[in-house]
Kinemage of the C-alpha trace (Angstrom):
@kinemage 1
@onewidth
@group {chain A} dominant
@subgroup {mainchain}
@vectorlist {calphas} color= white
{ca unk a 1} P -3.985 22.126 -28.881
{ca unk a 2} L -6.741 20.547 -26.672
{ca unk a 3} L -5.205 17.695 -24.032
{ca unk a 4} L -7.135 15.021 -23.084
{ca unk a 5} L -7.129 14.818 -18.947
{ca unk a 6} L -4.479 13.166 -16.930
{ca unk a 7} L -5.937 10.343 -14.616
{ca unk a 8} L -5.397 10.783 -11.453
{ca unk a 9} L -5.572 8.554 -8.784
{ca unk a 10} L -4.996 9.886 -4.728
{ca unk a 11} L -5.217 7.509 -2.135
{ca unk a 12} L -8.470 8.646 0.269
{ca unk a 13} L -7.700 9.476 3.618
{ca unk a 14} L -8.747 6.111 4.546
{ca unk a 15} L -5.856 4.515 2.395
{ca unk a 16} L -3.708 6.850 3.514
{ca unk a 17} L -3.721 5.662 6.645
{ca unk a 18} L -3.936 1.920 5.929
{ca unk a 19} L -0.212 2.760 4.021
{ca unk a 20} L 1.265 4.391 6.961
{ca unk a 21} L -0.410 1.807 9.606
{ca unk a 22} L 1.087 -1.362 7.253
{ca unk a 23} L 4.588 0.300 6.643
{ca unk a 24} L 5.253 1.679 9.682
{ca unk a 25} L 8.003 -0.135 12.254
{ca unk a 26} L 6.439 -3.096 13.214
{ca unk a 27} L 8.204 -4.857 16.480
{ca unk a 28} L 11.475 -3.470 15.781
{ca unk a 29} L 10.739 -4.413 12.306
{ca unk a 30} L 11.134 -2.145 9.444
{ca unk a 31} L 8.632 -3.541 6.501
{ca unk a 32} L 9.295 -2.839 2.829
{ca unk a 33} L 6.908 -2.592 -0.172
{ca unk a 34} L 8.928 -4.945 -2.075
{ca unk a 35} L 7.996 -7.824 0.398
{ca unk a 36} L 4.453 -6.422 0.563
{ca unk a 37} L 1.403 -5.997 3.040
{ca unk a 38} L 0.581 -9.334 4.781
{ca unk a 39} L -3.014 -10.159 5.070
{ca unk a 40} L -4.558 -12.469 7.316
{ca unk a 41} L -7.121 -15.276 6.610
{ca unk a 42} L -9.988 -16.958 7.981
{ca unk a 43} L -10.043 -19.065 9.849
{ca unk a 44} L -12.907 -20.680 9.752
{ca unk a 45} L -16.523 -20.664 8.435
{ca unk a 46} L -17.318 -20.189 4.642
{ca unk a 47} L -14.444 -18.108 4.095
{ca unk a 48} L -11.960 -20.175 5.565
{ca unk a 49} L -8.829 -19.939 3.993
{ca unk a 50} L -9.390 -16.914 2.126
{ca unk a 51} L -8.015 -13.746 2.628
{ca unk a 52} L -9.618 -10.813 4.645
{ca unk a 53} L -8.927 -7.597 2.802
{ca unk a 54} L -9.750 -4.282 4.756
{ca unk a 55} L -11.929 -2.099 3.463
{ca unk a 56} L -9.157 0.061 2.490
{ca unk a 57} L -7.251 -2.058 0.592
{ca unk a 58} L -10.080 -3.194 -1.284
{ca unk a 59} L -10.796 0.474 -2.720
{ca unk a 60} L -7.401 0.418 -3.963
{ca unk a 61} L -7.740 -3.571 -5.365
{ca unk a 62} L -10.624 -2.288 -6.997
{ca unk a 63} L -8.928 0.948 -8.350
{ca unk a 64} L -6.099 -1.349 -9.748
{ca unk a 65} L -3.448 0.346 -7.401
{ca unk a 66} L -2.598 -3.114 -5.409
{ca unk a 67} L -2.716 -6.664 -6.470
{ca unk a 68} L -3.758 -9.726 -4.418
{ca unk a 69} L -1.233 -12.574 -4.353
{ca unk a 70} L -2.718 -16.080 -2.916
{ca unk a 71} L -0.221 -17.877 -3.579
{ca unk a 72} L 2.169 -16.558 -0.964
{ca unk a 73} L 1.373 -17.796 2.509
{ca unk a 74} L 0.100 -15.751 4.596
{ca unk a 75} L -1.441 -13.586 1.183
{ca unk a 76} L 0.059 -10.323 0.125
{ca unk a 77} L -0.906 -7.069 -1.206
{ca unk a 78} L 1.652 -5.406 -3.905
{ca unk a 79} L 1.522 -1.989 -5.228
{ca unk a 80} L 0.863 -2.267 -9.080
{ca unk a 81} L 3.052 0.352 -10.999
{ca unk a 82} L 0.111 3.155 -11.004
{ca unk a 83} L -0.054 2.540 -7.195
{ca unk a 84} L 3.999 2.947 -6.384
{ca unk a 85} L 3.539 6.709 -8.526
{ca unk a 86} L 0.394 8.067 -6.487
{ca unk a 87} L 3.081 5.997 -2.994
{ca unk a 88} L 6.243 8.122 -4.397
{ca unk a 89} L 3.736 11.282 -4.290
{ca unk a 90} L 2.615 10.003 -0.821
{ca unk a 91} L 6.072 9.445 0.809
{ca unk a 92} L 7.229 12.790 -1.053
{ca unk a 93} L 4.400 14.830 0.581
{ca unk a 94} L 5.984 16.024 4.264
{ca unk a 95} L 2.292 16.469 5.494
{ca unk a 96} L 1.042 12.661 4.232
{ca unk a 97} L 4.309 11.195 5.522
{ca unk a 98} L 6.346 11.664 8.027
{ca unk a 99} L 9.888 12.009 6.430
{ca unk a 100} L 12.183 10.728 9.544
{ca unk a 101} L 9.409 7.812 10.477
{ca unk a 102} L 8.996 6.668 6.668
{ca unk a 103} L 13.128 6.880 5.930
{ca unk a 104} L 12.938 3.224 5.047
{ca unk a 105} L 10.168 3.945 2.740
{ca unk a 106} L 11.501 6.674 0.895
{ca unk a 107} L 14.816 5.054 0.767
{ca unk a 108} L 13.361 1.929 -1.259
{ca unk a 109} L 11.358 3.997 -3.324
{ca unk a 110} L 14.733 6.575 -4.377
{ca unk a 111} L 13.118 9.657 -2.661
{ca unk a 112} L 16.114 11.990 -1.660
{ca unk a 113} L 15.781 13.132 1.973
């Protein structure tokens, strides 16, 4: 029996380190992916008002593994469900992840450990 291919989708280095950067402790803060990643906005100019999505967020936005909500203030980036699987395989992976700095992470997402 012939399978068709599984899809996968890994985060690039790049993203990889956008995740880490955005969930890591922030002033005594621990952040969770059920609030998700604030984004700023301009300020002024053309654009003002609109968000400013990093580079690396936008290969994932366009990938369809977060999704762009304006109507929060300030804007927010949430993982879609394919992007919390390839951030369980992230947060699961000692050498992606630092277990002990990431606890919070894993804990929210039901990673043992």
């Amino acid at each position: 029996m012939i399978t068709a291919p599984t899809k996968t989708m890994t985060f690039t280095p790049k993203e990889r380190e956008f995740i880490r950067r955005e969930l890591d402790m922030f002033f005594s803060s621990l952040p969770t992916v059920a609030e998700g990643i604030y984004i700023k906005t301009w300020r002024g100019g053309p654009h003002a008002g609109e968000p400013k999505i990093p580079e690396a967020a936008q290969t994932m936005l366009d990938r369809g593994l977060l999704r762009l909500d304006t109507t929060l203030r300030p804007p927010r980036l949430f993982f879609t469900e394919d992007g919390l699987a390839e951030l369980r395989a992230m947060m699961a992976d000692r050498r992606l992840a630092d277990p002990a700095k990431f606890g919070h992470i894993r804990d929210e997402l039901g990673l043992a450990g």
